[in-house]
C-alpha positions in Angstrom: 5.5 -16.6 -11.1 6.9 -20.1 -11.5 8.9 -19.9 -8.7 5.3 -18.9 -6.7 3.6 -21.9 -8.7 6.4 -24.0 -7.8 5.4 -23.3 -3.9 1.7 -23.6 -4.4 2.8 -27.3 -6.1 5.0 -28.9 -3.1 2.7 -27.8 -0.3 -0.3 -28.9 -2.0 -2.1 -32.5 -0.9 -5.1 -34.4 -2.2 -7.1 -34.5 0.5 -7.0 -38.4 1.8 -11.0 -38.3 1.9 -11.5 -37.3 -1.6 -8.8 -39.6 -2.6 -10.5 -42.5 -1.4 -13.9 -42.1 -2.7 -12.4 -40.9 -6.2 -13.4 -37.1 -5.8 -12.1 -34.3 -8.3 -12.3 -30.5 -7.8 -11.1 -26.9 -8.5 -10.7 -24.8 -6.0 -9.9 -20.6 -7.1 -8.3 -18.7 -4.2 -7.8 -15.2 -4.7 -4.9 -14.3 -2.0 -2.5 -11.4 -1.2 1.5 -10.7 -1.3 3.0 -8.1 0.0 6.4 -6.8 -1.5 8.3 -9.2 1.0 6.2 -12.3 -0.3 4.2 -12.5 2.2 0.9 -13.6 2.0 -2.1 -11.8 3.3 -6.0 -11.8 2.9 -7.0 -15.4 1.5 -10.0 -16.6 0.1 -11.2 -19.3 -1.4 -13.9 -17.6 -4.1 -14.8 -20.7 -6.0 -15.2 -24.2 -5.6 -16.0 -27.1 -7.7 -16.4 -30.4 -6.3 -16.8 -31.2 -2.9 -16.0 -28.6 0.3 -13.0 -30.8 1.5 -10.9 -29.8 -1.5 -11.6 -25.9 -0.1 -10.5 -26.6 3.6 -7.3 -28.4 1.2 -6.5 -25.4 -0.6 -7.6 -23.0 2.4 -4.9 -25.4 4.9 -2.1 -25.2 1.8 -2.0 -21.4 2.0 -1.8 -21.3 5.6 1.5 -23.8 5.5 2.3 -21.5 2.3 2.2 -18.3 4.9 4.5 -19.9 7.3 7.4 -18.8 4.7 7.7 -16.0 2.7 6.9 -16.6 -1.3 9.4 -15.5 -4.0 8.6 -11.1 -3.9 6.6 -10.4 -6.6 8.2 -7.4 -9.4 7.6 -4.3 -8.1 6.0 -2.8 -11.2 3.4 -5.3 -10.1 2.2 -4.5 -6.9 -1.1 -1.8 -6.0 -0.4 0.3 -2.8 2.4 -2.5 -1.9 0.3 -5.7 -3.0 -0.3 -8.0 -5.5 -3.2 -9.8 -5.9 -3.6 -13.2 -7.5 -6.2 -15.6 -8.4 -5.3 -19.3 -8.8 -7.3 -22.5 -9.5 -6.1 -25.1 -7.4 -6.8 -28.4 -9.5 -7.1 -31.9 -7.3 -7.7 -34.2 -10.3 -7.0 -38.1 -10.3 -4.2 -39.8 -11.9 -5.9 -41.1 -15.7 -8.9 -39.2 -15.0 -10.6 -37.1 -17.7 -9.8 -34.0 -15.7 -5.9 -34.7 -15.7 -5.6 -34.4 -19.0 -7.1 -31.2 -18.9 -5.5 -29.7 -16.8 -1.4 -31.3 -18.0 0.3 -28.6 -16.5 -1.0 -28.6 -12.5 -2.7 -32.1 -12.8 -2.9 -32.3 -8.7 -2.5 -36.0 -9.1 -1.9 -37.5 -5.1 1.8 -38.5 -4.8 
């Protein structure tokens, strides 16, 4: 899975919009891989904050799809698929949300 979070980390951008008027938000997207690492059936099931960090996190997995992710183990996958469920964080550098979130702060680079 770090090699997946890894993936999910370089493709992901804090929307310029949000950036500039100091928004925060989490965004959970449920999505599909396939046992080539491709991704399937996306959704983004939860959002906190504004909508633009779900058309963010929604636009990530679409570059994400362009390439195939790291296969998940086999003993993972359901009729060929493995589902997962990741919060996608978009917090400000030194904001009170970054340092709750340490490990995928989503600060802008």
């Amino acid at each position: 899975m770090d090699k997946v979070i890894d993936r999910i980390t370089e493709e992901k951008a804090y929307p310029e919009e949000a950036k500039l008027k100091g928004l925060e938000g989490v965004v959970t997207v449920r999505f599909m891989v396939n046992a080539k690492g491709e991704i399937g059936k996306k959704e983004a099931t939860l959002v906190s904050g504004d909508e633009v960090f779900r058309q963010a996190a929604l636009s990530m997995f679409d570059k994400l799809s362009e390439r195939p992710l790291p296969p998940p183990p086999e003993f993972l996958l359901n009729n060929g698929k493995f589902e997962v469920v990741a919060p996608i964080v978009y917090c400000l550098r030194n904001s009170p949300c970054d340092s709750n979130y340490e490990a995928d702060a989503g600060a802008p680079h």
